[in-house]
C-alpha positions in Angstrom: -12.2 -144.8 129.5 -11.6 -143.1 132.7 -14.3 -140.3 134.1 -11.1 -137.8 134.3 -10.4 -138.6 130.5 -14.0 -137.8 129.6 -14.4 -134.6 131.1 -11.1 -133.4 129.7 -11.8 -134.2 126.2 -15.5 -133.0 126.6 -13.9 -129.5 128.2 -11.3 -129.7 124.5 -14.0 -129.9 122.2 -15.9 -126.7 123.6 -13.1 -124.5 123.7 -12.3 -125.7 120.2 -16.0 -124.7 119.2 -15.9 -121.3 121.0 -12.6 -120.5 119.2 -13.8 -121.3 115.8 -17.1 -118.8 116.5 -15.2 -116.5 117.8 -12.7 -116.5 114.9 -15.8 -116.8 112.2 -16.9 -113.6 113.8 -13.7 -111.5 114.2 -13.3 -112.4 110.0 -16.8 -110.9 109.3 -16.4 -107.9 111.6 -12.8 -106.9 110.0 -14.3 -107.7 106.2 -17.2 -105.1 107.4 -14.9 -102.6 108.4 -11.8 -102.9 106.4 -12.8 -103.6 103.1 -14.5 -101.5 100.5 -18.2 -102.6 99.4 -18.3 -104.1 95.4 -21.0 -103.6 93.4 -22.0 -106.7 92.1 -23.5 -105.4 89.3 -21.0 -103.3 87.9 -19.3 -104.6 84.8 -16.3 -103.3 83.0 -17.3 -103.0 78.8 -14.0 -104.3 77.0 -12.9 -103.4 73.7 -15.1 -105.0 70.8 -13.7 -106.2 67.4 -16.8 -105.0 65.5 -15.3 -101.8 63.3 -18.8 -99.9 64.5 -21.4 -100.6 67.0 -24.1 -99.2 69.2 -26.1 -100.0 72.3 -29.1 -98.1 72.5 -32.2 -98.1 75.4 -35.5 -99.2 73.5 -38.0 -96.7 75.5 -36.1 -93.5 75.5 -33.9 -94.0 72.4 -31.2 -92.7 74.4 -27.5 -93.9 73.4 -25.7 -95.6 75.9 -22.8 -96.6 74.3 -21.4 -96.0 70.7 -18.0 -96.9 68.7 -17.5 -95.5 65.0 -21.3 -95.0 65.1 -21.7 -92.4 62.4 -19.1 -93.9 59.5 -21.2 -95.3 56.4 -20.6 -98.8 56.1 -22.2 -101.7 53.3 -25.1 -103.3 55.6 -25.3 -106.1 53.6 -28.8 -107.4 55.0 -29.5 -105.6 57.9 -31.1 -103.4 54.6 -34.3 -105.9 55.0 -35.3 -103.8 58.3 -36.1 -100.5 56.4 -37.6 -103.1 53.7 -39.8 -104.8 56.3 -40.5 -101.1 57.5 -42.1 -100.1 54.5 -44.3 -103.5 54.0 -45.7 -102.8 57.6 -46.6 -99.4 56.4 -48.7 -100.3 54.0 -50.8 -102.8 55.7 -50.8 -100.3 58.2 -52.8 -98.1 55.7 -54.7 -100.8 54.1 -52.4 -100.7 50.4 -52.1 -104.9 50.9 -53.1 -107.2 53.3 -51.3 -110.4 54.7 -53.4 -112.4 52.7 -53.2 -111.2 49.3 -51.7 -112.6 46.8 -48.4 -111.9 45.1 -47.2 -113.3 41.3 -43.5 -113.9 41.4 -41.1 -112.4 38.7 -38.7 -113.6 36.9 -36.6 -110.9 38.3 -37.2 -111.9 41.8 -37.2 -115.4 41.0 -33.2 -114.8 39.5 -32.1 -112.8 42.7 -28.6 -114.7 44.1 -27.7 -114.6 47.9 -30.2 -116.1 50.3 -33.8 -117.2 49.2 -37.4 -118.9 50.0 -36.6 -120.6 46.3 -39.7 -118.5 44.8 -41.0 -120.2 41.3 -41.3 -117.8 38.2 -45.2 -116.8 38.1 -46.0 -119.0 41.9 -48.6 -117.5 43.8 -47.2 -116.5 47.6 -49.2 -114.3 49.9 -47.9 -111.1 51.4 -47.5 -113.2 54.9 -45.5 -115.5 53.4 -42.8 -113.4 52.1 -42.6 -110.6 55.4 -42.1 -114.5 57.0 -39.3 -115.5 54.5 -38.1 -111.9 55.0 -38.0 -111.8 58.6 -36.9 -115.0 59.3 -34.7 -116.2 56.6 -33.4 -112.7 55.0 -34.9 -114.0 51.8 -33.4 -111.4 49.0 -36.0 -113.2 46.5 -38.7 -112.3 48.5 -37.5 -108.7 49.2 -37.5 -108.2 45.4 -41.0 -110.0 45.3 -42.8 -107.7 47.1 -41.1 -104.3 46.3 -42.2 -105.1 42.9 -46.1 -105.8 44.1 -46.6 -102.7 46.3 -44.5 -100.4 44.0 -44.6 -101.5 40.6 -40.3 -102.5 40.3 -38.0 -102.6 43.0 -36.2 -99.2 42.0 -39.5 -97.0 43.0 -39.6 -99.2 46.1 -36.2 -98.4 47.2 -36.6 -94.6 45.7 -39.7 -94.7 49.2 -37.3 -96.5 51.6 -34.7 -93.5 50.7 -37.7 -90.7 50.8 -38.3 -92.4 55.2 -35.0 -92.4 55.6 -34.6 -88.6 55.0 -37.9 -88.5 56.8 -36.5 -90.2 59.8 -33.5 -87.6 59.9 -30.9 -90.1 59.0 -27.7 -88.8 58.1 -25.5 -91.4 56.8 -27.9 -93.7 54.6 -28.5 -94.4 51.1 -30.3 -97.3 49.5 -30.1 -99.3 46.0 -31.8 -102.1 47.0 -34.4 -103.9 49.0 -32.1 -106.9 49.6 -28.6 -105.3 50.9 -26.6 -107.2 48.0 -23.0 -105.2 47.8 -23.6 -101.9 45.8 -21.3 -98.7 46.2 -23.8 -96.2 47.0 -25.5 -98.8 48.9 -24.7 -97.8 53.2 -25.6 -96.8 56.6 -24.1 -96.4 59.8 -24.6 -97.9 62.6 -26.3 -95.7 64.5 -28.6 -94.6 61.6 -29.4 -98.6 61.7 -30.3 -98.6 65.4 -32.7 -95.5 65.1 -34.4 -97.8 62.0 -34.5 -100.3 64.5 -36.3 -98.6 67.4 -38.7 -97.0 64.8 -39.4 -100.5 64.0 -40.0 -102.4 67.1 -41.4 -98.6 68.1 -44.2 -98.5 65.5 -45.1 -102.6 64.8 -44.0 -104.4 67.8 -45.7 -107.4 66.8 -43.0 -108.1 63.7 -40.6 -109.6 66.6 -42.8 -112.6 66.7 -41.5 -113.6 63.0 -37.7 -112.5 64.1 -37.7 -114.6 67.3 -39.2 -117.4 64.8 -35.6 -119.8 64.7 -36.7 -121.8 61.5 -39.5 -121.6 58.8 -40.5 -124.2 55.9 -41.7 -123.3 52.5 -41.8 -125.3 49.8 -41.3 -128.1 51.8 -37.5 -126.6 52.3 -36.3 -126.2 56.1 -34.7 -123.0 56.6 -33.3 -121.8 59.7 -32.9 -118.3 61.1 -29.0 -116.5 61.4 -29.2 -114.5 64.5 -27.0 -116.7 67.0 -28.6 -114.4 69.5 -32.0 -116.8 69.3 -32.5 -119.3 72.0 -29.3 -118.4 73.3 -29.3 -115.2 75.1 -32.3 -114.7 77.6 -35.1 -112.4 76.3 -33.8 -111.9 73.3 -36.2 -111.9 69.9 -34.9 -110.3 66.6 -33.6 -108.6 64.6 -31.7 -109.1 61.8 -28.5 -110.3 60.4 -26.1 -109.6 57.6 -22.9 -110.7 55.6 -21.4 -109.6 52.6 -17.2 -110.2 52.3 -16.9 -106.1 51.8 -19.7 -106.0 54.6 -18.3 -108.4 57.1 -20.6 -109.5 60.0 -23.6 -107.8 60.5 -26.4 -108.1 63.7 -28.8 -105.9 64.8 -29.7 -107.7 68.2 -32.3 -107.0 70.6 -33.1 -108.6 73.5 -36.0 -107.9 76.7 -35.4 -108.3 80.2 -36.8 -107.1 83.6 -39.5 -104.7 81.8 -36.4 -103.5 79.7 -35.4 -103.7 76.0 -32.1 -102.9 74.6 -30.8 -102.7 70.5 -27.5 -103.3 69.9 -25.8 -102.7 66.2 -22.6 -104.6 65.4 -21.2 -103.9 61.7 -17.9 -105.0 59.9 -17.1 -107.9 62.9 -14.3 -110.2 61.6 -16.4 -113.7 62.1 -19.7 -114.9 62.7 -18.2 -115.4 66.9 -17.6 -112.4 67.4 -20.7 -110.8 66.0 -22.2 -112.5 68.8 -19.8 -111.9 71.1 -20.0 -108.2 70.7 -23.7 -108.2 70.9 -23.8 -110.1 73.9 -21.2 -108.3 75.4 -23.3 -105.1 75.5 -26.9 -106.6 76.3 -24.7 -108.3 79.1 -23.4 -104.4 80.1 -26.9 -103.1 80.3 -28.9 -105.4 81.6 -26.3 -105.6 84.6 -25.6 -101.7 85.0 -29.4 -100.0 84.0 -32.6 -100.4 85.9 -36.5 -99.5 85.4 -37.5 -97.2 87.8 -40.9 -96.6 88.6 -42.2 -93.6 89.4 -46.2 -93.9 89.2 -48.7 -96.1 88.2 -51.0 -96.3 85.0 -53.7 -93.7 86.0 -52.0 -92.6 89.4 -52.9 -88.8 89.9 -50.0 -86.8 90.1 -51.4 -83.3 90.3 -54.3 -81.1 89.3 -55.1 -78.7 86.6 -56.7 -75.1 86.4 -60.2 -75.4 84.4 -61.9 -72.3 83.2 -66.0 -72.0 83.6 -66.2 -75.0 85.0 -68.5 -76.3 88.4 -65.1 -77.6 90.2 -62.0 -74.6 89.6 -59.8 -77.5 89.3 -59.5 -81.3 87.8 -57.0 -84.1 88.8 -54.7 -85.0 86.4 -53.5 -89.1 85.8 -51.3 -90.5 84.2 -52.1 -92.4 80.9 -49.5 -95.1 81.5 -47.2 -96.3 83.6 -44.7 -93.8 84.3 -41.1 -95.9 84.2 -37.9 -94.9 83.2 -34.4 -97.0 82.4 -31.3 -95.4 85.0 -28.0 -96.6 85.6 -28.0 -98.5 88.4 -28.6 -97.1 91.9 -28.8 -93.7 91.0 -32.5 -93.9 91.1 -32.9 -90.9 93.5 -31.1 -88.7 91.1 -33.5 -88.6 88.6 -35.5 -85.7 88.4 -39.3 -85.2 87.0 -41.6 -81.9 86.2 -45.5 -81.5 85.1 -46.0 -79.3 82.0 -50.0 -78.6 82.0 -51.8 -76.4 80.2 -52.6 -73.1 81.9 -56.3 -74.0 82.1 -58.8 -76.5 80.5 -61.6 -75.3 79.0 -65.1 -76.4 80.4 -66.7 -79.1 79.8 -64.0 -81.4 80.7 -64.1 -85.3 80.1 -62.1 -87.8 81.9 -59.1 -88.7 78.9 -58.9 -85.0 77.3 -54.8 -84.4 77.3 -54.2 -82.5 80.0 -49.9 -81.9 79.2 -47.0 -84.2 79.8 -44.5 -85.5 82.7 -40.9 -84.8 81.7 -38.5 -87.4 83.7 -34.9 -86.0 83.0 -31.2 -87.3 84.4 -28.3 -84.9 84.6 -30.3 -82.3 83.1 -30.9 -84.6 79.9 -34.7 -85.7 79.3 -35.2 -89.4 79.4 -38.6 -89.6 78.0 -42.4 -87.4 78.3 -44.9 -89.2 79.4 -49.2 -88.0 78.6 -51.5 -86.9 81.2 -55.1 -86.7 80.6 -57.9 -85.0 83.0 -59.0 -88.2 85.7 -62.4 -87.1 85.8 -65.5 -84.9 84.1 -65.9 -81.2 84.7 -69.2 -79.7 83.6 -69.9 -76.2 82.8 -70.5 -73.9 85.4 -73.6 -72.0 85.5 -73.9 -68.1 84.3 -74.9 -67.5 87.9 -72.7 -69.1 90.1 -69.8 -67.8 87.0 -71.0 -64.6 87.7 -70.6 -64.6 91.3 -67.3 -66.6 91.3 -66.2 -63.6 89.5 -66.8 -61.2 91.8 -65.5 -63.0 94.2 -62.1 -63.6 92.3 -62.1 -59.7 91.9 -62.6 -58.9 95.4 -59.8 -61.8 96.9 -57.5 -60.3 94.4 -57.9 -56.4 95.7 -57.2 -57.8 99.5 -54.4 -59.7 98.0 -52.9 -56.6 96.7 -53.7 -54.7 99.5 -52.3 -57.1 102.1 -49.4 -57.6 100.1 -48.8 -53.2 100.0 -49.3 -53.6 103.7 -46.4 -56.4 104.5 -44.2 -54.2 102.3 -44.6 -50.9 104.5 -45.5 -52.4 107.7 -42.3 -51.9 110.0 -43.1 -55.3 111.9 -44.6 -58.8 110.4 -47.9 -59.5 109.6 -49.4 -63.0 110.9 
């Protein structure tokens, strides 16, 4: 090829090059400029074919979305929470243990709907049955052990009514341990999602048995309902139900990003869209909320007055971590005050509860938080008290009197 040719082509090519850069750049400056920034994280929340449901934030409790939330509806066996409730109160006080052993009834053993297959007069263990509870929604086993802590499973449910008027819960009655279709038998679905925090709240270690996707007893393989497990990220209980006056029924939670969310679905029209709905709103907060942290676990964040003590005043810590759930990017909105006791009496120790931080949104609180005192204070002495006092006495005559001054003084004082 001629030299001529060569250059020519050579001299193409680099205009062609420039061209495309400069074009590259001229489509990034005008996008820049001319078209508005997206939120990537936004997400709209469609319309959900559940007849009620909730989305509640696990560490404040607070409500962030709700449809038909307060209309009674048959929970079929989202009952077994408030059952399960009660069994973790007791070995909470020591009534049973998860060892002991339970004698099956012929009444438990006849109980329809989902089972562990109990035998009349077998011997199961308490751990057993909060298992086949938990796990499989065992009505057999609910039965089972209502009759062992309580004598017969009406005094049983007669308790799980006396905590749910205990709890404040508006819209709930109980007939049975199980959730088998009674009239009277109902909840809503936000009464079911404050049953649920109190749960997860008070034994947190119960979602290792509802993240469990299968158990085997008797040598029978059973497998766990909630089509949340192993499918959704983070997410480990609660409990499903389904009765045909019921419908579908999930309580879902799910953890993420130092988060935990509860959803409540009730009266869905399949099994798909149960799931559906719940992942629809763990999908809308876990996309549009965000922890915010605003100190560390023992991070002073101010000081408190103490009376008759060597030091006048003792640092106050935090006794956790101080971190709230926002909406997204509206971190710098939220808003956070110290309520501390007017003064400690001496002798302080480091840990004696020294008030609360209150983190609040919009005006609403989001959640209190303990202080404690950071460090010991001992005792003043009667002499160095004494003088102290005089000295307090004194600084508060000038105080006055420089104050009476400022106020008649025609010109400012330094």
């Amino acid at each position: 090829m001629p030299e001529r040719k060569r250059n020519k082509r050579s001299k193409w090519k680099r205009h062609t090059a420039c061209f495309m850069l400069l074009f590259i750049f001229l489509q990034g400056l005008f996008s820049t400029f001319f078209t508005s920034p997206v939120k990537a994280r936004e997400v709209d929340f469609p319309d959900l074919s559940a007849e009620t449901a909730v989305l509640m934030e696990f560490s404040s409790g607070q409500v962030n979305y709700a449809k038909n939330a307060d209309e009674p509806r048959p929970p079929a066996s989202l009952t077994k929470i408030m059952t399960l409730l009660l069994v973790y109160d007791a070995l909470d006080k020591g009534e049973t243990s998860w060892d002991e052993q339970v004698t099956i009834s012929e009444k438990a053993w006849a109980t329809g709907g989902s089972q562990m297959f109990l035998e009349i007069d077998q011997q199961v263990t308490v751990g057993e049955l909060i298992t086949g509870i938990a796990t499989i929604s065992a009505n057999d086993a609910c039965v089972a052990i209502s009759e062992h802590l309580y004598g017969s499973e009406e005094l049983f449910v007669r308790e799980m009514n006396r905590k749910a008027r205990e709890m404040g819960l508006q819209n709930t009655q109980f007939q049975n341990t199980s959730g088998l279709h009674h009239e009277e038998h109902y909840t809503s679905a936000m009464d079911m999602a404050k049953i649920a925090h109190y749960f997860i709240q008070n034994y947190p270690e119960s979602l290792e048995l509802h993240a469990q996707e299968e158990y085997i007893f008797n040598d029978i393989r059973q497998y766990n309902r909630n089509p949340l497990l192993g499918r959704y990220p983070g997410a480990d209980g609660l409990k499903t139900g389904h009765t045909s006056l019921a419908g579908y029924c999930l309580v879902g939670t799910a953890y993420q990003d130092g988060m935990r969310f509860i959803t409540v679905v009730m009266d869905a029209p399949s099994n798909s869209s149960r799931l559906s709905d719940s992942e629809t709103m763990l999908n809308y907060a876990f996309r549009n909320y965000s922890l915010y942290p605003l100190f560390e676990d023992g991070e002073i964040v101010g000081k408190a007055k103490v009376s008759r003590g060597e030091e006048r005043y003792v640092d106050i810590q935090s006794n956790k971590a101080v971190e709230v759930v926002v909406p997204f990017e509206r971190e710098d909105e939220v808003e956070y005050k110290l309520e501390t006791p007017e003064s400690i009496p001496a002798k302080v120790e480091a840990g004696t509860p020294a008030g609360y931080i209150e983190v609040s949104l919009d005006g609403q609180v989001l959640q209190t938080f303990p202080l404690s005192a950071a460090s010991d204070v001992e005792e003043g002495g009667r002499i160095a008290l004494f003088f102290r006092a005089i000295g307090d006495f004194f600084s508060g005559i000038w105080g006055g009197f420089t104050g009476w001054l400022k106020e008649i003084l025609p010109f400012p004082m330094e």
